[in-house]
PyMOL Python script that loads the backbone (N, CA, C, O; Angstrom):
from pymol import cmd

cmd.read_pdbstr("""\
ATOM      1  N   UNK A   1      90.960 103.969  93.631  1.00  0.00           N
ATOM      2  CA  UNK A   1      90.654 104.142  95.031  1.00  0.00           C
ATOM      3  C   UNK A   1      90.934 105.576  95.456  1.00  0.00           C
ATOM      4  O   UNK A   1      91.874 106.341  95.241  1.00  0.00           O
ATOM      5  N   UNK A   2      89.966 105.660  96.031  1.00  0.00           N
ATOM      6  CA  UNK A   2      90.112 107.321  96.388  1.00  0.00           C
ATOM      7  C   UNK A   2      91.189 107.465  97.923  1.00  0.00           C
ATOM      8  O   UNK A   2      91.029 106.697  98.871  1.00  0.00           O
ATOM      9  N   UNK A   3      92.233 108.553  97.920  1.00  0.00           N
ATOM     10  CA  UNK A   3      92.600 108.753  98.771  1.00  0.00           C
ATOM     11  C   UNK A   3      92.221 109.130 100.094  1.00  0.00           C
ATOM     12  O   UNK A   3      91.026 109.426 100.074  1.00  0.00           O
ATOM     13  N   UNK A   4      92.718 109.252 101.252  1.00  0.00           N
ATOM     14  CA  UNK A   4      92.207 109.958 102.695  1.00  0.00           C
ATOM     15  C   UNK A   4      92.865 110.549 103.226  1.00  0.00           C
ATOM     16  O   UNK A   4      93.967 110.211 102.795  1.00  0.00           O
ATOM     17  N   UNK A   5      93.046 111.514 104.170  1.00  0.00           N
ATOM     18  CA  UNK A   5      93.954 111.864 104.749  1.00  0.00           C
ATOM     19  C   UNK A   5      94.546 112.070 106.288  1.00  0.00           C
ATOM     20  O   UNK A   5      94.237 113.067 106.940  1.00  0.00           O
ATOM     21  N   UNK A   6      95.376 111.097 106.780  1.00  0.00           N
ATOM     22  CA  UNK A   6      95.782 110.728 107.989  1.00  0.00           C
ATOM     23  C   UNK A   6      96.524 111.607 109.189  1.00  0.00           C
ATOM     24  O   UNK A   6      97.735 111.616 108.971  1.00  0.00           O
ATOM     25  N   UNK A   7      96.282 112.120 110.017  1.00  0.00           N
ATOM     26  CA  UNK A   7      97.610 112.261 111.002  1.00  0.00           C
ATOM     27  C   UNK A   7      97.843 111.852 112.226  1.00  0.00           C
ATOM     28  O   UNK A   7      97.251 111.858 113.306  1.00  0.00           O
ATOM     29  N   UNK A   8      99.451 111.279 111.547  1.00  0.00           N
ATOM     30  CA  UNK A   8     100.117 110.240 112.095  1.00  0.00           C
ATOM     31  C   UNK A   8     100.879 111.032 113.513  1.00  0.00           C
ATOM     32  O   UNK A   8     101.340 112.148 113.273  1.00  0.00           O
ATOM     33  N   UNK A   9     100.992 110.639 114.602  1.00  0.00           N
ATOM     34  CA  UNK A   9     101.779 110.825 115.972  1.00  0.00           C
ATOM     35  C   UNK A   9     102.581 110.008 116.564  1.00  0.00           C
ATOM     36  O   UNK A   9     102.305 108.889 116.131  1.00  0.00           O
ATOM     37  N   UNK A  10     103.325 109.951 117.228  1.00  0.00           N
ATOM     38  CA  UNK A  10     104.502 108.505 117.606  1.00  0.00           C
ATOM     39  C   UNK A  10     105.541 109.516 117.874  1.00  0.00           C
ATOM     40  O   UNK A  10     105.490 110.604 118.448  1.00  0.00           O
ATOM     41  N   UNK A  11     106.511 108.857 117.298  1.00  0.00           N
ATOM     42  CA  UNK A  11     107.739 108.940 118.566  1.00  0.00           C
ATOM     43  C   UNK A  11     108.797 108.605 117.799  1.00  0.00           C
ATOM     44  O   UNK A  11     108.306 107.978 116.860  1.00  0.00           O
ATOM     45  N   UNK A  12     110.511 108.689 117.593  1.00  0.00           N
ATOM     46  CA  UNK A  12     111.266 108.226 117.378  1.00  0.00           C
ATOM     47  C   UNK A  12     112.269 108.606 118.019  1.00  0.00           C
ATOM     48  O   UNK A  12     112.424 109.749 118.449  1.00  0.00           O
ATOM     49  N   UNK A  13     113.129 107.579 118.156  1.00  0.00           N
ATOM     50  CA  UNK A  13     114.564 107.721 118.563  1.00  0.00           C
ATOM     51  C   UNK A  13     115.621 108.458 118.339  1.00  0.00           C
ATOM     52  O   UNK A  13     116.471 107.579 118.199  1.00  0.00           O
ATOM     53  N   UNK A  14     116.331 109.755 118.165  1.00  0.00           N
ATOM     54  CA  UNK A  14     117.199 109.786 118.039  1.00  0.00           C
ATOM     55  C   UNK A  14     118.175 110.506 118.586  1.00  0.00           C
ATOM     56  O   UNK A  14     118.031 111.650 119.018  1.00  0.00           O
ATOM     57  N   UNK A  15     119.441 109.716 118.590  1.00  0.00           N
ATOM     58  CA  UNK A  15     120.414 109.666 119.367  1.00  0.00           C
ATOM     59  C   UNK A  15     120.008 108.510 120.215  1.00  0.00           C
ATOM     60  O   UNK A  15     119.740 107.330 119.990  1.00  0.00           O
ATOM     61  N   UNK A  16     120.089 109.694 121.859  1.00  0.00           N
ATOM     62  CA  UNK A  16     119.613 108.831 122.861  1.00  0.00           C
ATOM     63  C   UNK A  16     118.808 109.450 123.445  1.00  0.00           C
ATOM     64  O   UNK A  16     119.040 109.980 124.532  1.00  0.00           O
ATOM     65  N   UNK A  17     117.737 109.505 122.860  1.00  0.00           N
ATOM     66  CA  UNK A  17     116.429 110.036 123.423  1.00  0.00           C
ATOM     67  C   UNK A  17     115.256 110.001 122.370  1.00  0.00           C
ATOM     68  O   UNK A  17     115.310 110.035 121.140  1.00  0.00           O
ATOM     69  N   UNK A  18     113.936 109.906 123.422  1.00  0.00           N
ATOM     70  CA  UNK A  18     112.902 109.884 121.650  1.00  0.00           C
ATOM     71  C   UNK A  18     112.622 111.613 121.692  1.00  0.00           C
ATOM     72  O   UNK A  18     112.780 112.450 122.581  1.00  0.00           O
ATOM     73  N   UNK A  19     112.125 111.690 120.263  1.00  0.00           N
ATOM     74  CA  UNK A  19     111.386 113.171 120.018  1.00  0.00           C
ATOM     75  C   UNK A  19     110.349 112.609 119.080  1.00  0.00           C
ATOM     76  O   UNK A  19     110.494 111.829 118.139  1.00  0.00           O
ATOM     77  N   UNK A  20     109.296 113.173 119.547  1.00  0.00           N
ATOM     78  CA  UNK A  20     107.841 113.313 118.892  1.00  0.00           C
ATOM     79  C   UNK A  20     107.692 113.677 117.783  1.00  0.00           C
ATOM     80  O   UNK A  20     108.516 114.453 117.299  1.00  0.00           O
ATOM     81  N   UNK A  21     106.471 113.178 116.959  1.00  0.00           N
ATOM     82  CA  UNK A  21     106.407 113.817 115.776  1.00  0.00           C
ATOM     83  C   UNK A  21     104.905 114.042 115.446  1.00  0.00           C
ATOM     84  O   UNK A  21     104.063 113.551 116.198  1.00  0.00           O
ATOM     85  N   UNK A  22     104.520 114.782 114.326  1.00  0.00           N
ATOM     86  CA  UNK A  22     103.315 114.492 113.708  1.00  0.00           C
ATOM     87  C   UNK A  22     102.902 115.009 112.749  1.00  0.00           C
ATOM     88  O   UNK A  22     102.985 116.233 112.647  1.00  0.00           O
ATOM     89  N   UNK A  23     102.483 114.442 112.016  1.00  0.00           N
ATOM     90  CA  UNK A  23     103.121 114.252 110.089  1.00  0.00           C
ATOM     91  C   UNK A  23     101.122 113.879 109.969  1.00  0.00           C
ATOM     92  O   UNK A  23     100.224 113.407 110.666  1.00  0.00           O
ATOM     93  N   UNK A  24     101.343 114.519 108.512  1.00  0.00           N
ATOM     94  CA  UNK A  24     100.224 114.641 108.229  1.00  0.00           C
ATOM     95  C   UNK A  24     100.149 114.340 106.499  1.00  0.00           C
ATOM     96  O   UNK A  24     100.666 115.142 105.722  1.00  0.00           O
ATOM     97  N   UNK A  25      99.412 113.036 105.988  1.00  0.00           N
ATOM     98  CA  UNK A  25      99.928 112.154 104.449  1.00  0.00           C
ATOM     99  C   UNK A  25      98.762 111.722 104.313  1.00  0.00           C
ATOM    100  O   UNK A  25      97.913 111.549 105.187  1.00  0.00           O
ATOM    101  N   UNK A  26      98.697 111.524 103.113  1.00  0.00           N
ATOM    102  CA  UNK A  26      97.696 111.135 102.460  1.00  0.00           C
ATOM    103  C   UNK A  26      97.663 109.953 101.847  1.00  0.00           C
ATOM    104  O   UNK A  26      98.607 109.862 101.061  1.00  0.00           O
ATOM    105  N   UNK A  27      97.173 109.273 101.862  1.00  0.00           N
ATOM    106  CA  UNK A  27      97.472 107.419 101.563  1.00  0.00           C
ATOM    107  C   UNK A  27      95.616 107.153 101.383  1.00  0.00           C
ATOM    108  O   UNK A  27      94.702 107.920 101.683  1.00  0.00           O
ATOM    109  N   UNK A  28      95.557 105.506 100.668  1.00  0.00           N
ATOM    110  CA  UNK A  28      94.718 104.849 100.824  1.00  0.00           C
ATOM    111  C   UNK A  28      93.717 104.093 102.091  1.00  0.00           C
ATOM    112  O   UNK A  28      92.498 103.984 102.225  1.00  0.00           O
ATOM    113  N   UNK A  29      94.943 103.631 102.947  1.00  0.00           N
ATOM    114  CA  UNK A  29      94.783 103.228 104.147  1.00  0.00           C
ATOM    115  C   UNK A  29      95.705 103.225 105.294  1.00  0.00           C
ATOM    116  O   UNK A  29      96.686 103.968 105.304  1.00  0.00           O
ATOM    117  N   UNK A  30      95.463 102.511 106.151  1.00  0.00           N
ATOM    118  CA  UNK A  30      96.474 102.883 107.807  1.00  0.00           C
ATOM    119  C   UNK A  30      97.849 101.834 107.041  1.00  0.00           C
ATOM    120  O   UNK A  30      98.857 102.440 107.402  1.00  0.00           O
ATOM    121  N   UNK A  31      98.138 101.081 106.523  1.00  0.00           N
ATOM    122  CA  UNK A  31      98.733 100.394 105.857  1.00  0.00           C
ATOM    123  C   UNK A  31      99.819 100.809 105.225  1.00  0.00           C
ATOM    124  O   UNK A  31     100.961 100.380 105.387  1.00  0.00           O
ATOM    125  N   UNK A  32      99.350 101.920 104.270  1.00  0.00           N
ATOM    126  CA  UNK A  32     100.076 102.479 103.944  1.00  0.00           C
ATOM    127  C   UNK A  32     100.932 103.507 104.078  1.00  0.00           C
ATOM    128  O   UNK A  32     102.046 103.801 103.646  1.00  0.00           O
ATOM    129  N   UNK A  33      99.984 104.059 104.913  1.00  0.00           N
ATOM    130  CA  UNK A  33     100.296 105.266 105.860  1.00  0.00           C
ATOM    131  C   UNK A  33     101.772 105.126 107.001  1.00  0.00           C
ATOM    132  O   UNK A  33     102.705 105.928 107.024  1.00  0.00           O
ATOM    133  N   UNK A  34     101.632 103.886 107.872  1.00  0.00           N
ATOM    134  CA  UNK A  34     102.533 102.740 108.044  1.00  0.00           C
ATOM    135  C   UNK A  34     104.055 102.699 107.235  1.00  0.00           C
ATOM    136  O   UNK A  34     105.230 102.754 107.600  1.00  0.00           O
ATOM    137  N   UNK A  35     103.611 102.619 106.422  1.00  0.00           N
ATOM    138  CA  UNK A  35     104.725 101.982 105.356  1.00  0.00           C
ATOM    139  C   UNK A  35     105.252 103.900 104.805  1.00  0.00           C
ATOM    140  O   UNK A  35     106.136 103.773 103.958  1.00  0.00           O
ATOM    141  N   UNK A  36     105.137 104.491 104.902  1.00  0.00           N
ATOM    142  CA  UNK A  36     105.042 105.716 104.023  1.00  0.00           C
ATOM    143  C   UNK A  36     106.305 106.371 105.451  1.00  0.00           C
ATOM    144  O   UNK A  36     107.501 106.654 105.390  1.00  0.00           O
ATOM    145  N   UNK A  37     105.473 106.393 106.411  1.00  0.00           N
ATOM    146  CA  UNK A  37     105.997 106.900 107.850  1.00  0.00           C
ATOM    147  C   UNK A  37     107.417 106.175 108.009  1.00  0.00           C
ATOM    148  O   UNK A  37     108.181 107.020 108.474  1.00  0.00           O
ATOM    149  N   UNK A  38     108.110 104.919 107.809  1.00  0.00           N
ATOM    150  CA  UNK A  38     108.623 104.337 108.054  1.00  0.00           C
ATOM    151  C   UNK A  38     110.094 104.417 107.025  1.00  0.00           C
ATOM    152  O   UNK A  38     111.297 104.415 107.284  1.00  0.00           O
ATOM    153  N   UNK A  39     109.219 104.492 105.642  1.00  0.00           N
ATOM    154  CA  UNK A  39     110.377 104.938 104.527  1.00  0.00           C
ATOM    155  C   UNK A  39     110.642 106.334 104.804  1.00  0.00           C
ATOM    156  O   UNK A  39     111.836 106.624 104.734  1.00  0.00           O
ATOM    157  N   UNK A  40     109.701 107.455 105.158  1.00  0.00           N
ATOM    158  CA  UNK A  40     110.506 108.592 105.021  1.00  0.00           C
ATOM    159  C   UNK A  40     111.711 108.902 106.295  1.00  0.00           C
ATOM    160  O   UNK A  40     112.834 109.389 106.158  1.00  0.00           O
ATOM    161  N   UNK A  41     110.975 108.394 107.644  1.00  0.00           N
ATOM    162  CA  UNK A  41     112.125 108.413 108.732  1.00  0.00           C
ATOM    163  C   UNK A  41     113.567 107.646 108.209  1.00  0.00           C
ATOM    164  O   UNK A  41     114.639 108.208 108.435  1.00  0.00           O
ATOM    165  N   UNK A  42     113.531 106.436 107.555  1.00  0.00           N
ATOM    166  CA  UNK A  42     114.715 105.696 107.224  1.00  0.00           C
ATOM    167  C   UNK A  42     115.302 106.144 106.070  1.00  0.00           C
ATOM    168  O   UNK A  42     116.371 105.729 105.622  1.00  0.00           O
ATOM    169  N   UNK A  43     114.638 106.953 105.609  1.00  0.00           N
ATOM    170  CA  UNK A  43     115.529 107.753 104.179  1.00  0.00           C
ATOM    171  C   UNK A  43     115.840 108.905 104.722  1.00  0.00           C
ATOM    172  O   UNK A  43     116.992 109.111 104.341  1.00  0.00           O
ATOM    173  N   UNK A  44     115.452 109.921 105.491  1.00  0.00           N
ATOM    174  CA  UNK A  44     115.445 111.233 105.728  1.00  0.00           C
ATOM    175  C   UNK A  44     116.789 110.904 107.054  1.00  0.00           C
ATOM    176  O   UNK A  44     117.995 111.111 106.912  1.00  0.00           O
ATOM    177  N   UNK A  45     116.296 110.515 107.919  1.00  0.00           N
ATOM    178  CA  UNK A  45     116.934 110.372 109.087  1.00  0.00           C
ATOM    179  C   UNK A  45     117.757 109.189 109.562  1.00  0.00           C
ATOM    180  O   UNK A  45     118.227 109.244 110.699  1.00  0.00           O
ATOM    181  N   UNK A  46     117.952 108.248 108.893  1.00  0.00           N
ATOM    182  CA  UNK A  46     118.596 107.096 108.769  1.00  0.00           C
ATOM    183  C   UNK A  46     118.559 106.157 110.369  1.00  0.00           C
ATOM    184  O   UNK A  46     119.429 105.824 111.174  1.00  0.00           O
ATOM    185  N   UNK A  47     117.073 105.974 110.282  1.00  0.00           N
ATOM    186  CA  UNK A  47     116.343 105.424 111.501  1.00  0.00           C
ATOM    187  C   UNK A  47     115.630 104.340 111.002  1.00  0.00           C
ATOM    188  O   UNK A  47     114.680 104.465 110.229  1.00  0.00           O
ATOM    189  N   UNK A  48     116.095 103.181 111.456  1.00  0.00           N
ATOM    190  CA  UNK A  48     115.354 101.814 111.207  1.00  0.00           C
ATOM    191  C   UNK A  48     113.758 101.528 111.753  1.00  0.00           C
ATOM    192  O   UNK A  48     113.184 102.471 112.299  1.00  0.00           O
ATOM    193  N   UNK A  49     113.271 100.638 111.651  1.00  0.00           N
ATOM    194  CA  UNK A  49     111.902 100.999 111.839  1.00  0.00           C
ATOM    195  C   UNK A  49     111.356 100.547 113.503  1.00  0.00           C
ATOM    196  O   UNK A  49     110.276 100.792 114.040  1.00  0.00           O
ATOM    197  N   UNK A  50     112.743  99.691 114.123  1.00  0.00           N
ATOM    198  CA  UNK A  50     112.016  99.430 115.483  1.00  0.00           C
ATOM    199  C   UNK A  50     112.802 100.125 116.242  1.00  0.00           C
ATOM    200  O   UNK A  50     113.267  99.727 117.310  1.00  0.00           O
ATOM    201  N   UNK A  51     113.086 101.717 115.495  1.00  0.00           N
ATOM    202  CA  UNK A  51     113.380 102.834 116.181  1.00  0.00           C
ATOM    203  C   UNK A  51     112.082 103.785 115.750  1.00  0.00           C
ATOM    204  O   UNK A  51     112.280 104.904 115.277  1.00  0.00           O
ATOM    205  N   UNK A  52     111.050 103.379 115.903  1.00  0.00           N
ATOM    206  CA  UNK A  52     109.859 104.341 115.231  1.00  0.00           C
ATOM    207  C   UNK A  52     108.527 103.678 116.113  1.00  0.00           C
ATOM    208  O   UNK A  52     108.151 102.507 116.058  1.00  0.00           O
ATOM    209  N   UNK A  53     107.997 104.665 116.851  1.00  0.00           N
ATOM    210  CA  UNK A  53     106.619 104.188 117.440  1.00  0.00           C
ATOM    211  C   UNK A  53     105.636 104.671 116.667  1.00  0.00           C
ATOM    212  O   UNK A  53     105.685 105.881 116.446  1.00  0.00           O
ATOM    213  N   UNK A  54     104.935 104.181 116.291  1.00  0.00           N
ATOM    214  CA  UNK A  54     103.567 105.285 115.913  1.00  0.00           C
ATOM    215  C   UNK A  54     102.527 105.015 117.156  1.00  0.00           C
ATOM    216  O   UNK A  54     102.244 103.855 117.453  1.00  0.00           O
ATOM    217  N   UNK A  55     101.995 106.076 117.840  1.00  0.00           N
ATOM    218  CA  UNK A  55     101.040 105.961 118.330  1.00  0.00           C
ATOM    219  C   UNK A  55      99.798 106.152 118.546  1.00  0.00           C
ATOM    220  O   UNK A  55      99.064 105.742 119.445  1.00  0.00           O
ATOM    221  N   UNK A  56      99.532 107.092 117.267  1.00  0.00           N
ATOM    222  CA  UNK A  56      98.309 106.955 116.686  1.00  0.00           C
ATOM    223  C   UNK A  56      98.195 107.440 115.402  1.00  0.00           C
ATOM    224  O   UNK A  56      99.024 108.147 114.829  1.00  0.00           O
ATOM    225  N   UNK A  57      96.824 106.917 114.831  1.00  0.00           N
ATOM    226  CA  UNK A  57      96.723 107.165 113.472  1.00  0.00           C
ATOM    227  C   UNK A  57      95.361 107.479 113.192  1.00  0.00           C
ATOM    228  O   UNK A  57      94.460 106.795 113.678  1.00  0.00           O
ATOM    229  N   UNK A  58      95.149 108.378 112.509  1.00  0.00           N
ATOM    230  CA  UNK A  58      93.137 109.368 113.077  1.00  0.00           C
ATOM    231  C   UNK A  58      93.213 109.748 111.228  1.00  0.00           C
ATOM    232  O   UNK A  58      94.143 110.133 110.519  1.00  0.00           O
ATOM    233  N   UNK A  59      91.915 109.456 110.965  1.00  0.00           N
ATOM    234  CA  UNK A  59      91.678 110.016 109.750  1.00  0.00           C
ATOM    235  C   UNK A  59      91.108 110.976 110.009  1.00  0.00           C
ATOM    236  O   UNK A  59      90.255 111.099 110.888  1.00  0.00           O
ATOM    237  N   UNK A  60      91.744 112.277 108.832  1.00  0.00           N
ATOM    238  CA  UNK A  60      90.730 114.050 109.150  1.00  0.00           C
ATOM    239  C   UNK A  60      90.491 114.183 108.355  1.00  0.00           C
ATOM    240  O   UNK A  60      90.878 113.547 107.374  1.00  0.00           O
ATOM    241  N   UNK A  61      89.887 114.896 108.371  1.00  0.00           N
ATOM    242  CA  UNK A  61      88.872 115.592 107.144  1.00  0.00           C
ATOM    243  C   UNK A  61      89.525 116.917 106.431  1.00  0.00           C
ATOM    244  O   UNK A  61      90.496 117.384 107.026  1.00  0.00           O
ATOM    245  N   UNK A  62      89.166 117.489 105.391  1.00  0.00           N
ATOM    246  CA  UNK A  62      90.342 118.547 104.607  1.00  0.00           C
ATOM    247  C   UNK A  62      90.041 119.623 105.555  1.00  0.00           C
ATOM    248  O   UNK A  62      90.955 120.442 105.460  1.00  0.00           O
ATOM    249  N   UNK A  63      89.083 120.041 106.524  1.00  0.00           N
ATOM    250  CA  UNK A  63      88.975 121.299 106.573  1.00  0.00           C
ATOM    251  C   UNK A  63      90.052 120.921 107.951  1.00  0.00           C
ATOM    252  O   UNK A  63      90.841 121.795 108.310  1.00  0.00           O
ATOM    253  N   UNK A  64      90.030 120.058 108.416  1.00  0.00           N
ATOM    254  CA  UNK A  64      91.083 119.665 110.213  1.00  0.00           C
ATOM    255  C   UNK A  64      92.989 119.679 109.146  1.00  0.00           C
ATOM    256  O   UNK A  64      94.056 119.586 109.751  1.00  0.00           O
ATOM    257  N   UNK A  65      92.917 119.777 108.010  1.00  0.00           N
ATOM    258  CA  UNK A  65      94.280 119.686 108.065  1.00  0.00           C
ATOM    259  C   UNK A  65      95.509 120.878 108.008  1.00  0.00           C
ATOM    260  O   UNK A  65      95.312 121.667 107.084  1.00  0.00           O
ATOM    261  N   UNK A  66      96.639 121.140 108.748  1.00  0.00           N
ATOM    262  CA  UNK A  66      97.520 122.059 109.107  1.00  0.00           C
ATOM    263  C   UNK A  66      98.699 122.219 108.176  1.00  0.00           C
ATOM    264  O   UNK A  66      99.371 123.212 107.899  1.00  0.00           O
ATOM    265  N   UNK A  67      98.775 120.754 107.705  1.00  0.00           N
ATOM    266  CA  UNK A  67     100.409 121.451 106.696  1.00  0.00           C
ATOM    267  C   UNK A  67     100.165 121.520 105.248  1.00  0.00           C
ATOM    268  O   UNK A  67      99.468 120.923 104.428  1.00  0.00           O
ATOM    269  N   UNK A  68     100.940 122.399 105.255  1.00  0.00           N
ATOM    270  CA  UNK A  68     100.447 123.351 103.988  1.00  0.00           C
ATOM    271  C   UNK A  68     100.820 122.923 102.410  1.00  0.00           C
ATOM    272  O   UNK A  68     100.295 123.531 101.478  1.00  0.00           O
ATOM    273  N   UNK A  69     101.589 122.034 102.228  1.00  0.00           N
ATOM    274  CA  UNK A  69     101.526 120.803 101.537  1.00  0.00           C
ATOM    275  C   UNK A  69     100.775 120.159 101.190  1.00  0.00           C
ATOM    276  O   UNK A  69     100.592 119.910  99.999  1.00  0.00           O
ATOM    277  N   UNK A  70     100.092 119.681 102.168  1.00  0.00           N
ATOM    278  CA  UNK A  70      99.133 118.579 102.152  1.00  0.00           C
ATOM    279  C   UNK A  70      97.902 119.325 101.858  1.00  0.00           C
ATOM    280  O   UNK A  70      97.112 118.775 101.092  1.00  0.00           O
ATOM    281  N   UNK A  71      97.553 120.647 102.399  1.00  0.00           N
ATOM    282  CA  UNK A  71      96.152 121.346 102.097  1.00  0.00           C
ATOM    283  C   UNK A  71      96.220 122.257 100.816  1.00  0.00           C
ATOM    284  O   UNK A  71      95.244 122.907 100.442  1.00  0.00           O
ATOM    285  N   UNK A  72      97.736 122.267 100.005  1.00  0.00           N
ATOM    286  CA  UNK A  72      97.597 122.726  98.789  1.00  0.00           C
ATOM    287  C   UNK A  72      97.269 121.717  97.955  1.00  0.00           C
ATOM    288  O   UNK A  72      96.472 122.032  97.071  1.00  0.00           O
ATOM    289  N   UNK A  73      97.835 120.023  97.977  1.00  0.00           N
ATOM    290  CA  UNK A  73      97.145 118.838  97.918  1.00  0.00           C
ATOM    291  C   UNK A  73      95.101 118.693  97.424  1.00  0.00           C
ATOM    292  O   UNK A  73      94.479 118.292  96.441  1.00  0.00           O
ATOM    293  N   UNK A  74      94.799 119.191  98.563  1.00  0.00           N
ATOM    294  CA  UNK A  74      93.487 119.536  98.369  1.00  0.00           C
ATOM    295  C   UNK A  74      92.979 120.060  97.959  1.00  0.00           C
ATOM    296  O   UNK A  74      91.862 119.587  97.749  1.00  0.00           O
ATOM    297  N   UNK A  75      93.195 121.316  97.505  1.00  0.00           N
ATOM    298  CA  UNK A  75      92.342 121.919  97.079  1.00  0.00           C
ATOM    299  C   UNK A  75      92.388 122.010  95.329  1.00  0.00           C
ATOM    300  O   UNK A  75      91.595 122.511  94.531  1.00  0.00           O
ATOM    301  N   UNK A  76      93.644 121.313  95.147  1.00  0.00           N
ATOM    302  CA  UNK A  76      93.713 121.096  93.447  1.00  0.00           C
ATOM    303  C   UNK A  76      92.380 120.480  93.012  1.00  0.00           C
ATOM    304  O   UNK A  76      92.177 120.224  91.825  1.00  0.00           O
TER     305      UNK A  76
END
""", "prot")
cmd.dss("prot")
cmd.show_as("cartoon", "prot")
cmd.util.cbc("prot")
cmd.orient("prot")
């Protein structure tokens, strides 16, 4: 299955207040993408998952993508 590439926007908690985010991954589907968003906040930041909004999820195209990770990703 060929990959796609997503960016994700939402929200998380921390402390006591939310701060925004928007992360940009490459997955199969919104599913996973989901699941991907959820392990890295709870491994990285030690934030459970109904401390995590996502509020949207947009598939782009290689030439719309910004982090530089992900667009060295591409062009291999």
């Amino acid at each position: 299955m060929k990959t796609k590439i997503f960016r994700i926007q939402g929200k998380f908690m921390m402390g006591d207040r939310m701060k925004p985010f928007t992360k940009e991954l490459k997955a199969i589907n919104e599913e996973d993408i989901k699941e991907k968003i959820y392990s890295e906040f709870g491994s990285k930041h030690h934030i459970s998952r109904n401390k995590i909004i996502i509020n949207e999820i947009a598939e782009i195209s290689e030439d719309e993508v910004q982090d530089t990770i992900i667009k060295s990703l591409v062009e291999e």
